[in-house]
NUPA-436344 format. One record per residue (C-alpha): x, y, z. Coordinates in steps of 0.02 Angstrom, whole numbers, plus 50000, padded with zeros to 5 digits. Layout:
BEGIN
+-------+-------+-------+
!    px !    py !    pz !
+-------+-------+-------+
!     X !     Y !     Z !
...
+-------+-------+-------+
//
This chain:
BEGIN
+-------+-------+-------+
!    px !    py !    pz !
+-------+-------+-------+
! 48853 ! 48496 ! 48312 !
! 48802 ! 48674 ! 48297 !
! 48666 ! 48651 ! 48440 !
! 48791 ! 48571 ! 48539 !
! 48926 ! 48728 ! 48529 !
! 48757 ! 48843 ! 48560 !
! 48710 ! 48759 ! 48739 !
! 48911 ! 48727 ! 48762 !
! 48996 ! 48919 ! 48740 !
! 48877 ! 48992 ! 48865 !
! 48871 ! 48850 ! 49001 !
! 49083 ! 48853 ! 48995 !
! 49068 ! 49032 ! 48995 !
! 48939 ! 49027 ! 49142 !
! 49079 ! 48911 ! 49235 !
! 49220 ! 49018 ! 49201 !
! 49118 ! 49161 ! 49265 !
! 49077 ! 49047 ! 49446 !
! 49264 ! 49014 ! 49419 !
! 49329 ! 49193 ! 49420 !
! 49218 ! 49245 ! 49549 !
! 49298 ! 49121 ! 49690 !
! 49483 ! 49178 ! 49639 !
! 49529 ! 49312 ! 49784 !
! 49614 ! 49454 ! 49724 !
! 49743 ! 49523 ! 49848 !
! 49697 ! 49698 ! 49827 !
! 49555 ! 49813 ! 49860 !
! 49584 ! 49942 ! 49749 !
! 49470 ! 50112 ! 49736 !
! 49442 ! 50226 ! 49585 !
! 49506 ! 50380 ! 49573 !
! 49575 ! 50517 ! 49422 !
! 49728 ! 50620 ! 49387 !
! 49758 ! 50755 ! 49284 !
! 49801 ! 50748 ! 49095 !
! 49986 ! 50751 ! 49115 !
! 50088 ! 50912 ! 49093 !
! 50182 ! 50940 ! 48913 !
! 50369 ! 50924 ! 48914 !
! 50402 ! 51110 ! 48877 !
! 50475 ! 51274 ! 48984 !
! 50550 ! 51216 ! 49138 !
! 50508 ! 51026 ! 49092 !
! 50583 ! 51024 ! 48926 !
! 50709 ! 50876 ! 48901 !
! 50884 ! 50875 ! 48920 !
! 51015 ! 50758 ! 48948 !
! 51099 ! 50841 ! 49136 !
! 51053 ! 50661 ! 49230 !
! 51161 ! 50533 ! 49120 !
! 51320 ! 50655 ! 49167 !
! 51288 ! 50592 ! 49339 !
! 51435 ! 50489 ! 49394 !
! 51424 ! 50318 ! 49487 !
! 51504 ! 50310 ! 49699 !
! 51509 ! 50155 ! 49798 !
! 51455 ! 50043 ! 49645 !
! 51440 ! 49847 ! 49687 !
! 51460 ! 49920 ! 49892 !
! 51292 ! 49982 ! 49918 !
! 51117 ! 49945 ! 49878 !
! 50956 ! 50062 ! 49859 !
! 51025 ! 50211 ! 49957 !
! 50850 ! 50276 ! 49976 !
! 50865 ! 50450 ! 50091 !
! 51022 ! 50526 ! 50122 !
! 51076 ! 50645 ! 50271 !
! 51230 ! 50748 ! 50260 !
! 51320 ! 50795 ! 50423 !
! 51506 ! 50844 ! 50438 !
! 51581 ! 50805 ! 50252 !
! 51495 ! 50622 ! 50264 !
! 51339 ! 50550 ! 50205 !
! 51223 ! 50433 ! 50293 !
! 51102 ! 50324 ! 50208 !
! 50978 ! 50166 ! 50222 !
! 51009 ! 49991 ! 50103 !
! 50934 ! 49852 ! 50057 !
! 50989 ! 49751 ! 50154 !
! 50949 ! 49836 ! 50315 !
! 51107 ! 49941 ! 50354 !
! 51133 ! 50127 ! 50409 !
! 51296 ! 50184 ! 50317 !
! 51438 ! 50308 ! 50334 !
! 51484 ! 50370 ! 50169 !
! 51659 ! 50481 ! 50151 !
! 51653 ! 50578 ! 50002 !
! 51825 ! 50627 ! 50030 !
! 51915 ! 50469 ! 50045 !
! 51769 ! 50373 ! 49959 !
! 51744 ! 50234 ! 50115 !
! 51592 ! 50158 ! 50170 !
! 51589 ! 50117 ! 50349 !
! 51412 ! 50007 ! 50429 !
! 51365 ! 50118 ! 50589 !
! 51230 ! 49998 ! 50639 !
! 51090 ! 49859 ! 50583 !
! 50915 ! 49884 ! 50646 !
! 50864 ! 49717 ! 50622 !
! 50927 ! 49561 ! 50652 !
! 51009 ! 49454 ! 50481 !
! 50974 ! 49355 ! 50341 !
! 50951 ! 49520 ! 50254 !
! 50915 ! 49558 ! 50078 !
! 50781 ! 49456 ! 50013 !
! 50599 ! 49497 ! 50002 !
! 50576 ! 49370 ! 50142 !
! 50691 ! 49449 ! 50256 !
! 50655 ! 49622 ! 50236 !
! 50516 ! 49633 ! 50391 !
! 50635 ! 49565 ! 50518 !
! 50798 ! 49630 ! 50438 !
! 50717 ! 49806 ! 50423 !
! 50734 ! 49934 ! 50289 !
! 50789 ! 50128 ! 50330 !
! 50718 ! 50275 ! 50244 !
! 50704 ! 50439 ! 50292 !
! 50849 ! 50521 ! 50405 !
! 50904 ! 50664 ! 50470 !
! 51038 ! 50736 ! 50576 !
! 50957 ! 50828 ! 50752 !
! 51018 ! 50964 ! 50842 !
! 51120 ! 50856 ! 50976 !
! 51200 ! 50770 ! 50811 !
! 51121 ! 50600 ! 50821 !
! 51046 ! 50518 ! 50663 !
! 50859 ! 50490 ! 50674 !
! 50808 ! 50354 ! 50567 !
! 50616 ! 50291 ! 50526 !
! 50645 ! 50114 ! 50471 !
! 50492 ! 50051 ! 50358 !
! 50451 ! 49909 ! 50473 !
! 50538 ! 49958 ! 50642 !
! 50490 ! 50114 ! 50718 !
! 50596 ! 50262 ! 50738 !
! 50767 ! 50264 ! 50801 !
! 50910 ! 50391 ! 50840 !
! 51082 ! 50319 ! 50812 !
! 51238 ! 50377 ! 50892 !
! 51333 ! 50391 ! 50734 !
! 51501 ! 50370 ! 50802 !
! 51461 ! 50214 ! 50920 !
! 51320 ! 50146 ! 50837 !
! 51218 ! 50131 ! 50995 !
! 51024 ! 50145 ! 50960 !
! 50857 ! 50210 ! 51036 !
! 50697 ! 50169 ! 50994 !
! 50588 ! 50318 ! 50994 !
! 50433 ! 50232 ! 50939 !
! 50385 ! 50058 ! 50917 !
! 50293 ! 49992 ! 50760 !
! 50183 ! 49887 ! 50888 !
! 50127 ! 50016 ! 50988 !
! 49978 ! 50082 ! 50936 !
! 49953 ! 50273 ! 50868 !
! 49776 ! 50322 ! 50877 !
! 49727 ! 50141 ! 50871 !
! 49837 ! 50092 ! 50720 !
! 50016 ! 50013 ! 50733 !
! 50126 ! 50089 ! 50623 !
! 50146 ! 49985 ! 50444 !
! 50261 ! 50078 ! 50332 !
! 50355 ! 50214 ! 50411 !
! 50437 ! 50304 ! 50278 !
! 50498 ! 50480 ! 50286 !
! 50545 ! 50601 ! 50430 !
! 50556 ! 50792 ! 50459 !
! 50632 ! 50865 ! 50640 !
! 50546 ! 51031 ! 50690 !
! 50668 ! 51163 ! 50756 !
! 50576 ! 51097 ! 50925 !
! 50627 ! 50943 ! 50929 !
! 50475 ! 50854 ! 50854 !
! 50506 ! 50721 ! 50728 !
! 50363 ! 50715 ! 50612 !
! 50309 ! 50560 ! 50505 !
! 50231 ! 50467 ! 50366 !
! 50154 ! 50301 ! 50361 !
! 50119 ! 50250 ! 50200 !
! 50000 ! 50147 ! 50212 !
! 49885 ! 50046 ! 50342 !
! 49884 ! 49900 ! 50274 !
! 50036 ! 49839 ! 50177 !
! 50243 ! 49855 ! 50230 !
! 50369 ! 49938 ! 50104 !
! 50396 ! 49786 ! 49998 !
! 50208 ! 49779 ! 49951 !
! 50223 ! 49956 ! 49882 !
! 50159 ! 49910 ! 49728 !
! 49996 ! 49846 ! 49812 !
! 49997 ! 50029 ! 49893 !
! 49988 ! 50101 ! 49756 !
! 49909 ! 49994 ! 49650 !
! 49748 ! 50007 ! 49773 !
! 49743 ! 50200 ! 49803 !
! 49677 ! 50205 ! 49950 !
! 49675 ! 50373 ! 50064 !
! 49723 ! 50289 ! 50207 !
! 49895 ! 50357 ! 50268 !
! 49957 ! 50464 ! 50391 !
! 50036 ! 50615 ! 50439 !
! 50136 ! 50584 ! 50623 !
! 50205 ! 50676 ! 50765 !
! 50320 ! 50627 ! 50892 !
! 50329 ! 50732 ! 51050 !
! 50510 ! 50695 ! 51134 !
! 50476 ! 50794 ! 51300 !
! 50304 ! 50679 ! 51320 !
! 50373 ! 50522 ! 51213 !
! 50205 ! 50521 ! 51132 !
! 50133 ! 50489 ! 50945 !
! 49993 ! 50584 ! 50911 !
! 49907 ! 50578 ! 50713 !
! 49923 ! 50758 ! 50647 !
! 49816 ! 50707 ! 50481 !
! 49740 ! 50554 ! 50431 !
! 49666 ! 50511 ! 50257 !
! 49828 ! 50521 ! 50120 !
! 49850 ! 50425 ! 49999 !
! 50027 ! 50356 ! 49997 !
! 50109 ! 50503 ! 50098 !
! 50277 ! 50504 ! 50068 !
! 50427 ! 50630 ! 50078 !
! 50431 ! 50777 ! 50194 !
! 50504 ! 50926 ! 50232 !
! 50484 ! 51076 ! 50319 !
! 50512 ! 51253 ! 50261 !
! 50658 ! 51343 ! 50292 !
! 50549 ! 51447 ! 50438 !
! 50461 ! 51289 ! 50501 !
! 50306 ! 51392 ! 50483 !
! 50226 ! 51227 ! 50366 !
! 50252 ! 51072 ! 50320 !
! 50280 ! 50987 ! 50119 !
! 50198 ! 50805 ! 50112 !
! 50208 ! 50729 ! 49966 !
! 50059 ! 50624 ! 49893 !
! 50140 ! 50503 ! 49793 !
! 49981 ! 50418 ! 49715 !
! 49887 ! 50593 ! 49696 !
! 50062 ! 50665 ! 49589 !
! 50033 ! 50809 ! 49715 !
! 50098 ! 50893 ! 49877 !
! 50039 ! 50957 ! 50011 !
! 50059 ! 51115 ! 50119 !
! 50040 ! 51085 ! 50322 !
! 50016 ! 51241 ! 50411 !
! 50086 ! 51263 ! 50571 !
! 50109 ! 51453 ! 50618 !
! 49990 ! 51565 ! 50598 !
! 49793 ! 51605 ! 50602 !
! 49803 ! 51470 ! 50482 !
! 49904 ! 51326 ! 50562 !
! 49818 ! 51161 ! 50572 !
! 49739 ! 51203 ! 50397 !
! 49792 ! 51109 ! 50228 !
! 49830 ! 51166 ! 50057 !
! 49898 ! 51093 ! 49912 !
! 50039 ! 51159 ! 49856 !
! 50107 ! 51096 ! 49682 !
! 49982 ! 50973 ! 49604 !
! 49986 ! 50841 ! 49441 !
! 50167 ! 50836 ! 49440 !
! 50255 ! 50757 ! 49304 !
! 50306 ! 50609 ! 49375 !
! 50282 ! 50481 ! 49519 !
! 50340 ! 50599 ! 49670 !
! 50465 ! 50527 ! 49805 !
! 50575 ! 50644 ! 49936 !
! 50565 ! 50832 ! 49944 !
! 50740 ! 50930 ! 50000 !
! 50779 ! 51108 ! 50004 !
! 50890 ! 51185 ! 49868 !
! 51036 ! 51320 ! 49907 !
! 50897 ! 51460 ! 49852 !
! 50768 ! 51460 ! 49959 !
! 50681 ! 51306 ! 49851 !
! 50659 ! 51124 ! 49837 !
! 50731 ! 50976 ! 49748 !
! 50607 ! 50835 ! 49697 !
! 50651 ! 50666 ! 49669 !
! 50541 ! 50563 ! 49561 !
! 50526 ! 50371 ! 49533 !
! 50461 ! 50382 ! 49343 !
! 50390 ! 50529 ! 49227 !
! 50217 ! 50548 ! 49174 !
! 50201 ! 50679 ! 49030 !
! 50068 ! 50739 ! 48907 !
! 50065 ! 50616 ! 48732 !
! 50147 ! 50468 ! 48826 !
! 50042 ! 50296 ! 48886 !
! 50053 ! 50304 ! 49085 !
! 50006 ! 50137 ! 49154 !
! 49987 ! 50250 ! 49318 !
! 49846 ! 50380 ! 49256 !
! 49760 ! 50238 ! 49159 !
! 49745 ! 50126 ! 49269 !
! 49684 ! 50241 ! 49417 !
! 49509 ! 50244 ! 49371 !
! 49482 ! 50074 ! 49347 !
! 49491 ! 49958 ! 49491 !
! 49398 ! 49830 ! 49414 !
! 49545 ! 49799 ! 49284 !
! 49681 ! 49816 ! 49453 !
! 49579 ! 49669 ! 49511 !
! 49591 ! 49575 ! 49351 !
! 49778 ! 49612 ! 49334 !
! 49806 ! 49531 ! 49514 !
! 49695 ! 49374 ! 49476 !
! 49792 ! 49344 ! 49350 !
! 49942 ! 49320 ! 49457 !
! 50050 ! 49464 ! 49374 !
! 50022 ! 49601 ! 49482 !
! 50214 ! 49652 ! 49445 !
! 50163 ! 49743 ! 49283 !
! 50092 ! 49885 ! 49348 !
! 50278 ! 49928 ! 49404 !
! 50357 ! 49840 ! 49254 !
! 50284 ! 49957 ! 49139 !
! 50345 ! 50103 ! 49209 !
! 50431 ! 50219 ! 49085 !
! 50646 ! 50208 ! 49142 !
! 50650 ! 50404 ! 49136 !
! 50765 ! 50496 ! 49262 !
! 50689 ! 50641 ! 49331 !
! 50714 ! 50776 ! 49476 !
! 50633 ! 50941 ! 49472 !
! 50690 ! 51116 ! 49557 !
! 50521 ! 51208 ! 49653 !
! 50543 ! 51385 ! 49681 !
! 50479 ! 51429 ! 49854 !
! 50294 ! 51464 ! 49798 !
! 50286 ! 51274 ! 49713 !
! 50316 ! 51303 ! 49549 !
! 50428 ! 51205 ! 49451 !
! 50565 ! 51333 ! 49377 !
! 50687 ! 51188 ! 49286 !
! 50715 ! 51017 ! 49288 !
! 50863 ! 50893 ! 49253 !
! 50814 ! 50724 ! 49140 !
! 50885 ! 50564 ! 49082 !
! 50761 ! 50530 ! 48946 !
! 50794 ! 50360 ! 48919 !
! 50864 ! 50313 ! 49106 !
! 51004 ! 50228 ! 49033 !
! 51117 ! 50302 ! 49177 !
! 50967 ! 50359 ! 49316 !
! 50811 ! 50287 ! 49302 !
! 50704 ! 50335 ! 49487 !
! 50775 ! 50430 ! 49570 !
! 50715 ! 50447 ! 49787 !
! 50819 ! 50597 ! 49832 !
! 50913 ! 50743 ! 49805 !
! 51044 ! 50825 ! 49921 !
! 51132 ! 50984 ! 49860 !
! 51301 ! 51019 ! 49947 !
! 51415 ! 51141 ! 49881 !
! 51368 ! 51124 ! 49693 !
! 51360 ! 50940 ! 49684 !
! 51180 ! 50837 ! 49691 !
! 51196 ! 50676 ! 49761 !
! 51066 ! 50564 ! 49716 !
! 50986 ! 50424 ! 49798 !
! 50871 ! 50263 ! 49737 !
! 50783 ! 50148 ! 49805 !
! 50865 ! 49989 ! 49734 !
! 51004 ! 50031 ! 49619 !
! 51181 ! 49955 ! 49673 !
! 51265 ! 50142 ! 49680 !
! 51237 ! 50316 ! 49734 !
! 51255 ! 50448 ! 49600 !
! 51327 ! 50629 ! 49598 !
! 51292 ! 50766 ! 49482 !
! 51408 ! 50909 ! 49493 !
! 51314 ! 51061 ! 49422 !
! 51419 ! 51212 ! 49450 !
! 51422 ! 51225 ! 49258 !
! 51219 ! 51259 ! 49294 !
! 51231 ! 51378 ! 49439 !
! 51248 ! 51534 ! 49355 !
! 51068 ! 51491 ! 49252 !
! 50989 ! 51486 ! 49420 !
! 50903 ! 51606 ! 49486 !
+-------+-------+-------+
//
């Protein structure tokens, strides 16, 4: 019996092995390291300012990702496909167009229904929109009429667009771009970032020429944008490197990169400007000194990723995400000078965006069923 569990264990161990090695894995992760996380102290030290924020539109909206402000009303992207009119007087919600074409909602549908992220108003007062899977758009907001700018099947430097994500219009009229990845579409994020990989882009679209043209190549999740307040450079946030990144685009040093604000203390989403001369940065979870982050553990090890994904639960990575609401205030040099929290994200847990308008923060998310606003006029005269 004993020689029979000897020649046995290693022969069903050998199979298992032959076994293992046949399962595909639907990733290709790489290795790479992050900081040790900052401590929670200074500027990050908890507080409770992000469970004050109050609940709009809840049950009539879902996941208003990006948000642009334009005449007392609020445009944003859902779920389900839609580009909405928000009035934050009279609290409506009014659909000014659908990309795609229905059923919408579903994981499915999302490719063909489309999903809007970034927006913003240009200077003729249309709404450009970068939907994740169809191109880039401006939208007559009052008719609903659409352009498309650029196609996701027409290729940019060789590559189709995959997963447009956020926008930022030069005072020029240039709309520049990320795509987030060049291989998987928004609803595969977690594959995204689960694999690491530095391969997505920084675009430019030329209106006068109608051309696409790759200003840098080689991110690793790009995400939000924005430019500074004298368009002389360009933020791009790195959302798998907890970094951003500084564009030049004036100057002896224009068309050189720097970073400017690295291991941040969270996953990093959109970047807007503040009412003094700053930034507000949205984050999807926290990552601080002391506390298990499935993120920074797991990025150096892409032979565990893989063994995560054979195992057919590749949703964990995600699951085990700390529910902490975070947004941070960046002075104009990229340091972080305070930051609002909900510890235990019983109200806000991820927040995508921040837009400040006359005291008030509205908030946007990804896939919660509301947007949230913060009114922090009691906090204005701490700000400097």
């Amino acid at each position: 019996m004993t020689w029979t569990k000897c020649f046995l264990l290693p022969l069903l161990v050998c199979l298992l092995g032959i076994i293992w090695s046949w399962v595909p894995c639907a990733i290709d992760p790489v290795g790479y390291n992050l900081a040790v996380p900052p401590k929670f102290e200074g500027p990050l030290q908890p507080n409770d300012y992000l469970a004050k924020a109050e609940r709009l539109f809840e049950g009539s909206i879902i996941g208003p990702e990006s948000l642009a402000l334009h005449q007392g009303k609020l445009y944003t992207g859902t779920a389900d496909g839609k580009v909405v009119e928000l009035d934050l007087d009279v609290h409506t919600m009014r659909t000014v167009t659908l990309l795609g074409k229905p059923p919408c909602g579903s994981f499915m549908d999302e490719p063909v229904c489309g999903r809007p992220l970034g927006m913003e108003i240009d200077k003729s007062g249309h709404l450009i929109v970068a939907d994740a899977y169809l191109g880039l758009h401006r939208v007559n907001i009052a008719t609903g009429v659409t352009e498309l700018l650029v196609s996701p099947d027409s290729p940019q430097d060789g590559k189709n667009l995959t997963f447009l994500n956020a926008i930022a219009i030069h005072k020029n009229g240039s709309i520049y771009m990320t795509d987030s990845s060049a291989k998987w579409g928004r609803r595969n994020f977690v594959k995204v970032l689960a694999e690491g990989r530095n391969d997505a882009r920084l675009l430019r679209y030329d209106p006068d020429t109608r051309t696409t043209t790759t200003v840098l190549d080689g991110l690793s999740f790009a995400n939000g944008l924005h430019l500074a307040h004298d368009n002389s450079f360009l933020l791009v946030v790195e959302l798998s490197k907890c970094r951003i990144l500084k564009y030049m685009l004036e100057g002896p040093r224009a068309g050189t990169v720097e970073t400017f604000t690295d291991n941040l203390p969270g996953i990093p989403d959109n970047i807007r400007p503040n009412s003094r001369g700053g930034y507000w940065l949205a984050f999807a979870t926290a990552r601080q000194a002391g506390k298990f982050s499935a993120i920074d553990f797991l990025a150096p090890k892409p032979w565990l990723k893989k063994i995560i994904y054979k195992l057919m639960i590749p949703d964990i990575l995600f699951q085990t995400l700390p529910k902490y609401g975070l947004i941070v205030e960046l002075n104009a040099s990229g340091d972080i000078i305070r930051s609002l929290h909900d510890p235990v994200g019983t109200v806000f847990s991820g927040v995508s965006e921040v837009q400040e308008h006359d005291g008030v923060l509205y908030l946007g998310s990804f896939s919660a069923p509301y947007l949230r606003k913060l009114d922090i006029t009691f906090l204005l005269n701490t700000f400097t």
